[in-house]
CHARMM internal coordinates of N, CA and C (Angstrom, degrees):
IC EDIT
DIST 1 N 1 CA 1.4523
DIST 1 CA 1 C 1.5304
ANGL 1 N 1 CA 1 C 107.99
DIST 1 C 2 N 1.4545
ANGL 1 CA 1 C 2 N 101.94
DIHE 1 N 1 CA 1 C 2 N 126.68
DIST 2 N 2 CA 1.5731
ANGL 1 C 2 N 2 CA 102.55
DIHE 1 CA 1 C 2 N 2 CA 177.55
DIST 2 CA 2 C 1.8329
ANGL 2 N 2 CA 2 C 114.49
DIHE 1 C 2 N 2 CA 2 C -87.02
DIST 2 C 3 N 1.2890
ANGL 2 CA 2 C 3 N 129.40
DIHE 2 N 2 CA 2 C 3 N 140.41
DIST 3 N 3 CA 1.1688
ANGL 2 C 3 N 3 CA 124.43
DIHE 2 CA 2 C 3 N 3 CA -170.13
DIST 3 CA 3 C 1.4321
ANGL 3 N 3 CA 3 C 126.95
DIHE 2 C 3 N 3 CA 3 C -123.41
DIST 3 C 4 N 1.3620
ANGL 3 CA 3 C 4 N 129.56
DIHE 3 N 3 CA 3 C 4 N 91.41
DIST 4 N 4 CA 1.3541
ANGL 3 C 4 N 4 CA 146.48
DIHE 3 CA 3 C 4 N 4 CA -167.91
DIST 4 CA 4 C 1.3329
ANGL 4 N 4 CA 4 C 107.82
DIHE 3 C 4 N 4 CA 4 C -64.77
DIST 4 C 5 N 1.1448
ANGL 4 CA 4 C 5 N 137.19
DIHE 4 N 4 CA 4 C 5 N 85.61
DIST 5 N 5 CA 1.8465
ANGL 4 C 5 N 5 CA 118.98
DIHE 4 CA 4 C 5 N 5 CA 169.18
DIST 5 CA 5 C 1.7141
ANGL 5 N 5 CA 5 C 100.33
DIHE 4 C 5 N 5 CA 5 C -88.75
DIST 5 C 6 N 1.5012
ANGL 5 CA 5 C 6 N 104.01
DIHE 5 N 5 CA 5 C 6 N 123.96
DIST 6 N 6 CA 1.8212
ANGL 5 C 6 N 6 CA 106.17
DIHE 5 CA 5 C 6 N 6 CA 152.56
DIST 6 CA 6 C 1.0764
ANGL 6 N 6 CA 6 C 129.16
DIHE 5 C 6 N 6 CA 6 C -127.80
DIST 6 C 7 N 1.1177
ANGL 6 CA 6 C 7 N 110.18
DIHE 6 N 6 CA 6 C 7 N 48.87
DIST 7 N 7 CA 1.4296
ANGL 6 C 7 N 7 CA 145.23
DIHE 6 CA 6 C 7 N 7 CA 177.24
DIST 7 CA 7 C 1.3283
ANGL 7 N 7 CA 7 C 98.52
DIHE 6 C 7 N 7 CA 7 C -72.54
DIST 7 C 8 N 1.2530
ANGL 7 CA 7 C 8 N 111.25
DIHE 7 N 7 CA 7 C 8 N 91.02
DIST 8 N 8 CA 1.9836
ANGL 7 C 8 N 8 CA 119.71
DIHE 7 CA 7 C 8 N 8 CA 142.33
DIST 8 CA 8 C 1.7088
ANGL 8 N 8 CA 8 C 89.11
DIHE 7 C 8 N 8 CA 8 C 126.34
DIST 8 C 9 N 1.3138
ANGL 8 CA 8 C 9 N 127.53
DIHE 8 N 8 CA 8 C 9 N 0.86
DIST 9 N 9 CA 1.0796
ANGL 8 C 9 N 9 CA 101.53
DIHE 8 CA 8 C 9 N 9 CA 167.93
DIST 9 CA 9 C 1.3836
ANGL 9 N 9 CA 9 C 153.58
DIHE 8 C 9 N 9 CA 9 C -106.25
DIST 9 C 10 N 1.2977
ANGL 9 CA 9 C 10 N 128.87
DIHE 9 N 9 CA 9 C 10 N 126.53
DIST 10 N 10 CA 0.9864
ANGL 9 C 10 N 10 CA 144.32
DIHE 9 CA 9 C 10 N 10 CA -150.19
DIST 10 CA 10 C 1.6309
ANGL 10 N 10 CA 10 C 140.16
DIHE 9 C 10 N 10 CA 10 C -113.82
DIST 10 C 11 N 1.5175
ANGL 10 CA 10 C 11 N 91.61
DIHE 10 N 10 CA 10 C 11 N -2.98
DIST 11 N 11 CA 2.2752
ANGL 10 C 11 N 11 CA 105.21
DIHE 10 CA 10 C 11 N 11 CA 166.61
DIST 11 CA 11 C 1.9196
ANGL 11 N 11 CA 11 C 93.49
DIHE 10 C 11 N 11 CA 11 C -84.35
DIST 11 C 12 N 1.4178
ANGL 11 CA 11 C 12 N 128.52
DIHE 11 N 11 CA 11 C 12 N 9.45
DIST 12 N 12 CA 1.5297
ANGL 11 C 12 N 12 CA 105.17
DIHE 11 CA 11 C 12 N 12 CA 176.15
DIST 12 CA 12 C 1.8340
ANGL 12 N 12 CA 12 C 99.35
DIHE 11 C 12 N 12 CA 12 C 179.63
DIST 12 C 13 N 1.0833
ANGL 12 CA 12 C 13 N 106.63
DIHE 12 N 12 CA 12 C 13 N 157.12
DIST 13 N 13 CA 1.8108
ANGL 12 C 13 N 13 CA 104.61
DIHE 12 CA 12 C 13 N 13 CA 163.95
DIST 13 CA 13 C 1.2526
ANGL 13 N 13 CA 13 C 111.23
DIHE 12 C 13 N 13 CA 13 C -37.70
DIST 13 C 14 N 1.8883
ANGL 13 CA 13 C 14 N 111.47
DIHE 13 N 13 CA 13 C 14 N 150.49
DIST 14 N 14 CA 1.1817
ANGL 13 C 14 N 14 CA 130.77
DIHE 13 CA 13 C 14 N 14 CA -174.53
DIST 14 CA 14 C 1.6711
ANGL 14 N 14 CA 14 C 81.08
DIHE 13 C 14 N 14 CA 14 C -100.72
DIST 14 C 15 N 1.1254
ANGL 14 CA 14 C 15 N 134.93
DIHE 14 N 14 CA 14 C 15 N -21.88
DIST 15 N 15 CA 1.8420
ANGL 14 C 15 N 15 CA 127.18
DIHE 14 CA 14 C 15 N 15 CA 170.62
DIST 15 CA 15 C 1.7621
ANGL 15 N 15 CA 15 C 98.50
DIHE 14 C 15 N 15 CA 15 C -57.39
DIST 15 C 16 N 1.0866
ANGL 15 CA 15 C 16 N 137.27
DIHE 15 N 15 CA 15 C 16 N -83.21
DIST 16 N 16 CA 1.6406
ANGL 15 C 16 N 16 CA 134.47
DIHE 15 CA 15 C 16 N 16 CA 178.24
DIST 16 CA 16 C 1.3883
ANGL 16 N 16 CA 16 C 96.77
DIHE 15 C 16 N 16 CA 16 C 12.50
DIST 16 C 17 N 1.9114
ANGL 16 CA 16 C 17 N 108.90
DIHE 16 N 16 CA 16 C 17 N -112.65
DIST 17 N 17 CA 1.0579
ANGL 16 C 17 N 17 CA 93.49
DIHE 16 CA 16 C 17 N 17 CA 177.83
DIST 17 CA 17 C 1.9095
ANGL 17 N 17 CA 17 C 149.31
DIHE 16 C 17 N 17 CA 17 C -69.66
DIST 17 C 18 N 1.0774
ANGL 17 CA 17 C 18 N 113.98
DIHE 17 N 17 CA 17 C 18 N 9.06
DIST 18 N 18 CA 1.3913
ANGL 17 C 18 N 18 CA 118.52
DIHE 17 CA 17 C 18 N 18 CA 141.55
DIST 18 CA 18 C 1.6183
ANGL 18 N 18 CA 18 C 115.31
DIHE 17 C 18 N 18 CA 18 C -43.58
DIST 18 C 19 N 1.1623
ANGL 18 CA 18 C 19 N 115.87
DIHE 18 N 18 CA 18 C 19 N -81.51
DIST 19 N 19 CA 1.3448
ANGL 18 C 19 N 19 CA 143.06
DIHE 18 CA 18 C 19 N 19 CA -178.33
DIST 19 CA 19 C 1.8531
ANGL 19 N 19 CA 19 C 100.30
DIHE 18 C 19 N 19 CA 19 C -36.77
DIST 19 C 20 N 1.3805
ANGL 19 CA 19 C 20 N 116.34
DIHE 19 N 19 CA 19 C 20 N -55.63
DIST 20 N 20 CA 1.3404
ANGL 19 C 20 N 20 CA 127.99
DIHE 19 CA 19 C 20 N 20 CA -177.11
DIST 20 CA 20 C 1.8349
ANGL 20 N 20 CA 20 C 105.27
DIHE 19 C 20 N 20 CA 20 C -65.10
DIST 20 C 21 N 0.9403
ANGL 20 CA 20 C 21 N 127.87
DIHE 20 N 20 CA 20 C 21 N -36.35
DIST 21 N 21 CA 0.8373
ANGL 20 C 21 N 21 CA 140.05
DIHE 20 CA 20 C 21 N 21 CA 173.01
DIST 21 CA 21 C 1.9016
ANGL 21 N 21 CA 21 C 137.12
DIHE 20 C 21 N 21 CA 21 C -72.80
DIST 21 C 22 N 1.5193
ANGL 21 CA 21 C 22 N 109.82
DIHE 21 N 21 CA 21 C 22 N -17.88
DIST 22 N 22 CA 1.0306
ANGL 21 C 22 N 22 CA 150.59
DIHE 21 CA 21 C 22 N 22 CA 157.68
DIST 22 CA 22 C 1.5725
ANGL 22 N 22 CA 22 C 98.71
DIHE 21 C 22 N 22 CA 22 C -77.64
DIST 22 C 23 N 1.2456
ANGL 22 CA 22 C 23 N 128.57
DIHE 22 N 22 CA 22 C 23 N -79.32
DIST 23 N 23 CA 1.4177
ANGL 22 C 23 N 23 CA 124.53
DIHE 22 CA 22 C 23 N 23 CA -172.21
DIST 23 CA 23 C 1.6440
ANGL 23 N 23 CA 23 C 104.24
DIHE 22 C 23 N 23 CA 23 C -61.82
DIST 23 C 24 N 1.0217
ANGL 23 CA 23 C 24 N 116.78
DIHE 23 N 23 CA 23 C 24 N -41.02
DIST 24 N 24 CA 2.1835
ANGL 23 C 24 N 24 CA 103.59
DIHE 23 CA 23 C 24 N 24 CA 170.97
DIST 24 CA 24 C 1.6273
ANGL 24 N 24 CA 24 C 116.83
DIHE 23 C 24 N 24 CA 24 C -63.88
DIST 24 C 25 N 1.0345
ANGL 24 CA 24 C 25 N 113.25
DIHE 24 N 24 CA 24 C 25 N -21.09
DIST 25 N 25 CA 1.7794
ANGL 24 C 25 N 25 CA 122.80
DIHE 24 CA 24 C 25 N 25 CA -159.97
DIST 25 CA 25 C 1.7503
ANGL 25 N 25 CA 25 C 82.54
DIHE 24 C 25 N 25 CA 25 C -72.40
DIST 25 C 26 N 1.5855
ANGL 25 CA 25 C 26 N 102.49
DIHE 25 N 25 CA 25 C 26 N 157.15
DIST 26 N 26 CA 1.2776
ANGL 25 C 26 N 26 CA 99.70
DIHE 25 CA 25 C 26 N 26 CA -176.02
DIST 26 CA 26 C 1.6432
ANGL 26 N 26 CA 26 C 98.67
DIHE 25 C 26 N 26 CA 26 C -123.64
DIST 26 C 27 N 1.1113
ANGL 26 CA 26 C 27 N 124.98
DIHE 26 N 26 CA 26 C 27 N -177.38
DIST 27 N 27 CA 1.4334
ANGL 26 C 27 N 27 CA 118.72
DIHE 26 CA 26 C 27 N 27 CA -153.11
DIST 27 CA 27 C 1.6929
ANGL 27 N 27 CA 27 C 98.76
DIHE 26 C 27 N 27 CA 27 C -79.32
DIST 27 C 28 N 1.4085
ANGL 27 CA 27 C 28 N 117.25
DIHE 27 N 27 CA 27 C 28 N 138.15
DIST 28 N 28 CA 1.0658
ANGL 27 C 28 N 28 CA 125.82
DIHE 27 CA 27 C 28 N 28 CA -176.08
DIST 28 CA 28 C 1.1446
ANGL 28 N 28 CA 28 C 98.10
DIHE 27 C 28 N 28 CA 28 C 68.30
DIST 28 C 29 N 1.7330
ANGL 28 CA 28 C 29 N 153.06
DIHE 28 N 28 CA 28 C 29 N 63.42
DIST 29 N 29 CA 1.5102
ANGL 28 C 29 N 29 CA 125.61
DIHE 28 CA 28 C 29 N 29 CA 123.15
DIST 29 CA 29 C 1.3892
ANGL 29 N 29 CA 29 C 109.75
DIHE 28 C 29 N 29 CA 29 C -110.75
DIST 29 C 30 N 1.2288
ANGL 29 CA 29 C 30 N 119.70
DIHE 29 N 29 CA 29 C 30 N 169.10
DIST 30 N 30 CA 1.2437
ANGL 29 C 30 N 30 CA 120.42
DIHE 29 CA 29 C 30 N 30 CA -151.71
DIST 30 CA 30 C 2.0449
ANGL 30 N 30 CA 30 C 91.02
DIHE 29 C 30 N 30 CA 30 C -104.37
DIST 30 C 31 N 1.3731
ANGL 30 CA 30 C 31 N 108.22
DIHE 30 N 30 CA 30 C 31 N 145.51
DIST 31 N 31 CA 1.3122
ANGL 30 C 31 N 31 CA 100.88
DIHE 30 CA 30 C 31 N 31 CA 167.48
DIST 31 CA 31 C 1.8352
ANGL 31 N 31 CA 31 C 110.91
DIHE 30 C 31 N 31 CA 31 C -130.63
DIST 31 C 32 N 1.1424
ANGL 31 CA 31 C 32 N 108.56
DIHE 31 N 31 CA 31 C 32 N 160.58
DIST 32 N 32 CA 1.4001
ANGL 31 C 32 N 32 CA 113.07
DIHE 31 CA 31 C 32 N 32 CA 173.12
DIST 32 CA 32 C 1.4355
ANGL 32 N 32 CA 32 C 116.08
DIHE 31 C 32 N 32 CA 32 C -126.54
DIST 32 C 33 N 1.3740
ANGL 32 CA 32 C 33 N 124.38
DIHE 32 N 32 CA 32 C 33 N 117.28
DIST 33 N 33 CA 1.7085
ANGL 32 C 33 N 33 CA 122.73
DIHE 32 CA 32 C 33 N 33 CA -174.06
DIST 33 CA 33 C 1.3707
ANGL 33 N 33 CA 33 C 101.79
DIHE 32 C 33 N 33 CA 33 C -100.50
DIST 33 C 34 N 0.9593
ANGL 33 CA 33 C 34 N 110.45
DIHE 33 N 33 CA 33 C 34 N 146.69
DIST 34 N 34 CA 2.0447
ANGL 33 C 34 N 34 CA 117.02
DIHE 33 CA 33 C 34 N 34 CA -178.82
DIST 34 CA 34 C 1.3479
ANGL 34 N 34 CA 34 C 101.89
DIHE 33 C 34 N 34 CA 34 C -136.75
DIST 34 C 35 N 1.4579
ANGL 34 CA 34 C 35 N 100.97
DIHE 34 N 34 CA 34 C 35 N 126.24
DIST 35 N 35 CA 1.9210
ANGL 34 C 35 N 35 CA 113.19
DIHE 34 CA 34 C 35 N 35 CA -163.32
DIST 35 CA 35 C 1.4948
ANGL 35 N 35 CA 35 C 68.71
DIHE 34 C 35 N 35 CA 35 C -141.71
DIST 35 C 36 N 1.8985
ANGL 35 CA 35 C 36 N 89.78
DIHE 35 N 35 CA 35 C 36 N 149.95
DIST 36 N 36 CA 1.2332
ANGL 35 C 36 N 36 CA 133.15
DIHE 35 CA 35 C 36 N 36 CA 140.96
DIST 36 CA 36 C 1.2144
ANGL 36 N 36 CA 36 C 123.04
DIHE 35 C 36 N 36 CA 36 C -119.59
DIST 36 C 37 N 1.6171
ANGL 36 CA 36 C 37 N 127.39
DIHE 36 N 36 CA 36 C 37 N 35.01
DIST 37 N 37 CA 1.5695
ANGL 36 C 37 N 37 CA 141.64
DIHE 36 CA 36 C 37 N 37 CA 166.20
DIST 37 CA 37 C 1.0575
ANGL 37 N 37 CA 37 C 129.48
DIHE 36 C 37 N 37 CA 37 C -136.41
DIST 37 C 38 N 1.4792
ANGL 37 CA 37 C 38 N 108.50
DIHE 37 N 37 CA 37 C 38 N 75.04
DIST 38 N 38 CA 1.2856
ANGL 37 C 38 N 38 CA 118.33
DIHE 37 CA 37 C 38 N 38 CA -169.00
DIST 38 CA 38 C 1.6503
ANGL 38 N 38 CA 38 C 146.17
DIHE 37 C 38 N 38 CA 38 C -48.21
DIST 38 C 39 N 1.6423
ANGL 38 CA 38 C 39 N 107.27
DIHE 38 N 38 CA 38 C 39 N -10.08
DIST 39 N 39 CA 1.4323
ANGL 38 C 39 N 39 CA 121.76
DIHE 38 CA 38 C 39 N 39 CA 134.85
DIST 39 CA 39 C 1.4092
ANGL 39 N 39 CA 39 C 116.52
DIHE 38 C 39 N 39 CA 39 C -46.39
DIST 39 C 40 N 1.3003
ANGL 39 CA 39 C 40 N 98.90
DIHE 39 N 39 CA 39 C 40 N -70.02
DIST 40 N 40 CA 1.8362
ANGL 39 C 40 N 40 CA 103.08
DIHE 39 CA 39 C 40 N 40 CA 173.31
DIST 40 CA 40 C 1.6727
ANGL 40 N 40 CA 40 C 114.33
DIHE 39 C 40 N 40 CA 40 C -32.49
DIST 40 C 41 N 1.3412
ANGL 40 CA 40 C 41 N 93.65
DIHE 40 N 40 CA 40 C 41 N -43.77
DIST 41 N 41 CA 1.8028
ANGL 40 C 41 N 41 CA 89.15
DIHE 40 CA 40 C 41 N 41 CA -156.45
DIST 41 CA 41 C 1.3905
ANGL 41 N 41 CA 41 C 101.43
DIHE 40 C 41 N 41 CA 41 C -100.80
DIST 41 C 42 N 1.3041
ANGL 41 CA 41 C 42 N 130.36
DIHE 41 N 41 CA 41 C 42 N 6.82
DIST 42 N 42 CA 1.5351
ANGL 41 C 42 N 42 CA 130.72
DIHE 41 CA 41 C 42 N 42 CA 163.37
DIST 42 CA 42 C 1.4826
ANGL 42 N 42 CA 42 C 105.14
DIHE 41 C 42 N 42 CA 42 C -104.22
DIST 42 C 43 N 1.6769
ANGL 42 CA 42 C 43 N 122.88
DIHE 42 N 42 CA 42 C 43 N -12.97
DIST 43 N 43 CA 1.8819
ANGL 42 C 43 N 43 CA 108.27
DIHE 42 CA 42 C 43 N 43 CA 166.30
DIST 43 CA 43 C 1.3317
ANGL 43 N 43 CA 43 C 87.35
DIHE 42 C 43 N 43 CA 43 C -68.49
DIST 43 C 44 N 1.4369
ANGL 43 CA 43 C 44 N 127.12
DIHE 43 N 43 CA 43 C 44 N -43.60
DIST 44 N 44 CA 1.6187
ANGL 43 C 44 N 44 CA 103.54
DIHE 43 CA 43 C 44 N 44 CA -149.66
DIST 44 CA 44 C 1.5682
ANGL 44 N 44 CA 44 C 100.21
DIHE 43 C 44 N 44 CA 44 C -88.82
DIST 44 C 45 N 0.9997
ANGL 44 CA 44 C 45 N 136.13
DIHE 44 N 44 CA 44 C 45 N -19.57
DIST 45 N 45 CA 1.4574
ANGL 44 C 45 N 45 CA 119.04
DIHE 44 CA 44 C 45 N 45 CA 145.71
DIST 45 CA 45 C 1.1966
ANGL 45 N 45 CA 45 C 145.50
DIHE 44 C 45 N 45 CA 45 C -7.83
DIST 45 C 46 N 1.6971
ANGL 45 CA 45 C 46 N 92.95
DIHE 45 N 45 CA 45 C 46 N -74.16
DIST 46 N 46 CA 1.6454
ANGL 45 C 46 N 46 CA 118.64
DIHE 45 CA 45 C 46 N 46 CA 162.22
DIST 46 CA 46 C 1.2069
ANGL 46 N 46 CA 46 C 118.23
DIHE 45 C 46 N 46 CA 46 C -50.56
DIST 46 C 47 N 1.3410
ANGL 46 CA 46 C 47 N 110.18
DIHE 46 N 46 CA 46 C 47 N -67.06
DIST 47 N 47 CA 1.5313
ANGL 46 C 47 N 47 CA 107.15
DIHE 46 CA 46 C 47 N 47 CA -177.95
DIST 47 CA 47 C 1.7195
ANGL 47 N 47 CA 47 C 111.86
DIHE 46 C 47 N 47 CA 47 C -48.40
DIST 47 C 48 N 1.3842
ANGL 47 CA 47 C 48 N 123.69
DIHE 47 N 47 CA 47 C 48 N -63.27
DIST 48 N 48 CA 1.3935
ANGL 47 C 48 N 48 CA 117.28
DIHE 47 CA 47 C 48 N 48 CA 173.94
DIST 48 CA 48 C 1.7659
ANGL 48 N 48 CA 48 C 117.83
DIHE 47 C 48 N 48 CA 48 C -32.95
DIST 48 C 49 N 1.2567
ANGL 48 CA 48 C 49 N 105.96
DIHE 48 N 48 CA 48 C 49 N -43.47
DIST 49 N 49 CA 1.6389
ANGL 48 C 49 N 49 CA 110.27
DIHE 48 CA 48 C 49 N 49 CA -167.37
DIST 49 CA 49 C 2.0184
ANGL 49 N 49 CA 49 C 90.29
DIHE 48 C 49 N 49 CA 49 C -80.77
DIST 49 C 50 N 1.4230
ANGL 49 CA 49 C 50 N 142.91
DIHE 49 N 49 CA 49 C 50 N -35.36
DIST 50 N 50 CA 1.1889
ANGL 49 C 50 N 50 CA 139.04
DIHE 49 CA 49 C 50 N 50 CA -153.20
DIST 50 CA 50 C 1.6517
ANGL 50 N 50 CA 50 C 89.77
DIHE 49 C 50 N 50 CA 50 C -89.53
DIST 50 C 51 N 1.9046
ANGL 50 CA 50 C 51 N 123.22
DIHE 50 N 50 CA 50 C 51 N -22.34
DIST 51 N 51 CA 1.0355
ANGL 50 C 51 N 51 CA 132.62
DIHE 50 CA 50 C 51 N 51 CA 173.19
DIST 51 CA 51 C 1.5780
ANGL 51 N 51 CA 51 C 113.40
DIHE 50 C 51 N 51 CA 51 C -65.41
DIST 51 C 52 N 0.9445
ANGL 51 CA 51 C 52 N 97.35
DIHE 51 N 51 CA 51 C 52 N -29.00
DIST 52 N 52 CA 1.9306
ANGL 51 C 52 N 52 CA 111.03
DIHE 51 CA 51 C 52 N 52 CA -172.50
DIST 52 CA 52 C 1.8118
ANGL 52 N 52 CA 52 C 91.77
DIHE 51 C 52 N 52 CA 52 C 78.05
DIST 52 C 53 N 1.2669
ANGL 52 CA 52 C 53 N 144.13
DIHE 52 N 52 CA 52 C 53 N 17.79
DIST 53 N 53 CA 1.1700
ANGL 52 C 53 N 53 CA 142.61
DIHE 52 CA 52 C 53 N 53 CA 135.85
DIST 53 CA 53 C 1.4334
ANGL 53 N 53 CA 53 C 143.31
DIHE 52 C 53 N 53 CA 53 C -29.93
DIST 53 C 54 N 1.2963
ANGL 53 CA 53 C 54 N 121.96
DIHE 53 N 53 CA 53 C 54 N 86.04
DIST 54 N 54 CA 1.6153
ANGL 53 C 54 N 54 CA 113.54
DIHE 53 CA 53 C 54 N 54 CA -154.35
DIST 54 CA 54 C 1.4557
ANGL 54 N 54 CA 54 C 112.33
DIHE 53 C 54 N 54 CA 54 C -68.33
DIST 54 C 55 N 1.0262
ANGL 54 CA 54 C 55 N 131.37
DIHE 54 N 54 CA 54 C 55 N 162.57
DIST 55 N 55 CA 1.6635
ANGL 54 C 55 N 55 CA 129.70
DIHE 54 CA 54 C 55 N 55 CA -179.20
DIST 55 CA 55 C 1.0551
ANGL 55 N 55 CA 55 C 119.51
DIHE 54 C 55 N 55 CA 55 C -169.16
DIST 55 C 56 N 1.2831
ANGL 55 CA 55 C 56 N 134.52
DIHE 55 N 55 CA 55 C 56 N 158.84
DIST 56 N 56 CA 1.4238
ANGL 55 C 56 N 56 CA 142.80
DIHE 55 CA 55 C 56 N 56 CA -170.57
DIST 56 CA 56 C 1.4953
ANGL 56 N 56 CA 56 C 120.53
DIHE 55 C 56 N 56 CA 56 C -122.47
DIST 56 C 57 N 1.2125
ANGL 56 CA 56 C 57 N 117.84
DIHE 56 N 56 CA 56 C 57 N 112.37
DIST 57 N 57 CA 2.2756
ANGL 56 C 57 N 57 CA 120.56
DIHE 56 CA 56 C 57 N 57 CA -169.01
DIST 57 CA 57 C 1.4250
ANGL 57 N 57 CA 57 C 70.97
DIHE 56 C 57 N 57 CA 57 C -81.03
DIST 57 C 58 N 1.6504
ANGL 57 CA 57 C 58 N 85.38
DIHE 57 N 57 CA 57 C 58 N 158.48
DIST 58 N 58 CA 1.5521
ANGL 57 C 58 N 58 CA 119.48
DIHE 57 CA 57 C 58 N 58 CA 166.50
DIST 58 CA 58 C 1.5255
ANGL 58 N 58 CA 58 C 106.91
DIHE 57 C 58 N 58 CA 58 C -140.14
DIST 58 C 59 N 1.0783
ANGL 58 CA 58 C 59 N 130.75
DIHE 58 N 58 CA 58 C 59 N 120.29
DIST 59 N 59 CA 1.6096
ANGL 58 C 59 N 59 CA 123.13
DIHE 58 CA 58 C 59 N 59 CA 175.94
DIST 59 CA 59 C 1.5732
ANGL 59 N 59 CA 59 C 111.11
DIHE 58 C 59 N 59 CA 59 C -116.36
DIST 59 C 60 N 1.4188
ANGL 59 CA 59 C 60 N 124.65
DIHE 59 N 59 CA 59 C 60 N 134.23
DIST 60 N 60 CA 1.4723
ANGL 59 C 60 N 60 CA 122.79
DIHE 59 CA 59 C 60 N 60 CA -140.80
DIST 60 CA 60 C 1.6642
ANGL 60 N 60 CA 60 C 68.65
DIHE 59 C 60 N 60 CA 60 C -172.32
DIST 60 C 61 N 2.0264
ANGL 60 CA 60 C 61 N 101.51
DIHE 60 N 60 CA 60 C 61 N 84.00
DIST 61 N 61 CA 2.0321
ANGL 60 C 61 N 61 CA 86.12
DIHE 60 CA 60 C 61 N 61 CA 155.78
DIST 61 CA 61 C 1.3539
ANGL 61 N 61 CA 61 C 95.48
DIHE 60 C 61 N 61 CA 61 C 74.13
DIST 61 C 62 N 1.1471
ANGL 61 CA 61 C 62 N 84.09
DIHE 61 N 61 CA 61 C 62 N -167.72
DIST 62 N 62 CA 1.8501
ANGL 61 C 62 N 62 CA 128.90
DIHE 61 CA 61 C 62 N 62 CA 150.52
DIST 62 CA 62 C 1.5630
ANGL 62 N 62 CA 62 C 125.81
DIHE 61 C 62 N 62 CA 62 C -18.09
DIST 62 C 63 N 1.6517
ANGL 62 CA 62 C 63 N 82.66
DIHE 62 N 62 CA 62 C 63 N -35.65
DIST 63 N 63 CA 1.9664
ANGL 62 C 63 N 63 CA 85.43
DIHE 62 CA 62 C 63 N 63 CA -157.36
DIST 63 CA 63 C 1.9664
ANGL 63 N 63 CA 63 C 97.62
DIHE 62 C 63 N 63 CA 63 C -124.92
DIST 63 C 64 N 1.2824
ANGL 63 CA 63 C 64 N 105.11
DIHE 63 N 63 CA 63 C 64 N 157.83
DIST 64 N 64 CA 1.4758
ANGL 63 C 64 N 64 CA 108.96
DIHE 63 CA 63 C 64 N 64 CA -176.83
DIST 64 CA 64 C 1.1816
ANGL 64 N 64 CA 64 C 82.02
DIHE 63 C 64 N 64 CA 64 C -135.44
DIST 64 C 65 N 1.3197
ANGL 64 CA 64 C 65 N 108.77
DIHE 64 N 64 CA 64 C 65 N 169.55
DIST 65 N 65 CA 1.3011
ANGL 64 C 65 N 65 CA 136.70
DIHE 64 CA 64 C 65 N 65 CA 179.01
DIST 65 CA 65 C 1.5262
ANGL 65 N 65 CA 65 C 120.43
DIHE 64 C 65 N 65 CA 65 C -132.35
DIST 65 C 66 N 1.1569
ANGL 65 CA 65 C 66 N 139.35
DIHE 65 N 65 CA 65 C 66 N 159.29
DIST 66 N 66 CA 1.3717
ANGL 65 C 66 N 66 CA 128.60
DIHE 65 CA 65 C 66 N 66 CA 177.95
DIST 66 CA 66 C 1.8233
ANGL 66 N 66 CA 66 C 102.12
DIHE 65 C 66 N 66 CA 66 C -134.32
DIST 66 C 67 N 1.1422
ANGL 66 CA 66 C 67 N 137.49
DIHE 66 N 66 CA 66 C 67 N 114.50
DIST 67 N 67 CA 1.4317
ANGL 66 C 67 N 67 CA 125.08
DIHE 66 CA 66 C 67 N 67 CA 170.97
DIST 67 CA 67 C 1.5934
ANGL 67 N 67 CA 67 C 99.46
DIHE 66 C 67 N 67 CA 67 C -108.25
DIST 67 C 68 N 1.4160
ANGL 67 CA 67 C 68 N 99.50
DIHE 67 N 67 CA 67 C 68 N 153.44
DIST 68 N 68 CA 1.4995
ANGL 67 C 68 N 68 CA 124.79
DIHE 67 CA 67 C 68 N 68 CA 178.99
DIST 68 CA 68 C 1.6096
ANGL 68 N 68 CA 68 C 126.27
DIHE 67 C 68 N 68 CA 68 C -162.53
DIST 68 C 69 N 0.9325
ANGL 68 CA 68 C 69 N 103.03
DIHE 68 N 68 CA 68 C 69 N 137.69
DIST 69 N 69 CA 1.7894
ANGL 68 C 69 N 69 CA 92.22
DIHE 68 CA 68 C 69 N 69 CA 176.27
DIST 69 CA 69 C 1.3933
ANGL 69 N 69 CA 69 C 112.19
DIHE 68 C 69 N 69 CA 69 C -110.36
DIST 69 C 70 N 1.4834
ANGL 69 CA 69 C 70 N 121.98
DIHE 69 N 69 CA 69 C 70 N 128.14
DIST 70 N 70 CA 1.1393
ANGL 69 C 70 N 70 CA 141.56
DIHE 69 CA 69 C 70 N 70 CA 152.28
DIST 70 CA 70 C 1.4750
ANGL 70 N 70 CA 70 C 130.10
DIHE 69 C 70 N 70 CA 70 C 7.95
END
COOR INIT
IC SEED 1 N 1 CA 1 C
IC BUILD
């Protein structure tokens, strides 16, 4: 499982690298994104669910997580 944290950042969207990271993953690996911006982490929600992409929230605090495989 590959593991994205964008937790705290703030010169651009925590989607970027999400998004960048989705396009490198190769078919079938599993990735995990970790947001603490919950705008952030409900666009990429949407898009996964408008994808027909299955996925799993994680809420931990502060921070959620989104896992999905490729």
């Amino acid at each position: 499982m590959k593991t994205i944290n964008t937790c705290g950042l703030s010169h651009y969207s925590p989607l970027i690298p999400a998004i960048k990271a989705w396009c490198e993953a190769q078919p079938g690996e599993t990735l995990e994104i970790i947001m603490d911006n919950l705008s952030a982490f409900n666009d990429l929600k949407e898009y996964l669910a408008e994808q027909q992409i299955g996925f799993r929230e994680i809420y931990d605090g502060e921070q959620m997580s989104v896992q999905f495989t490729k």
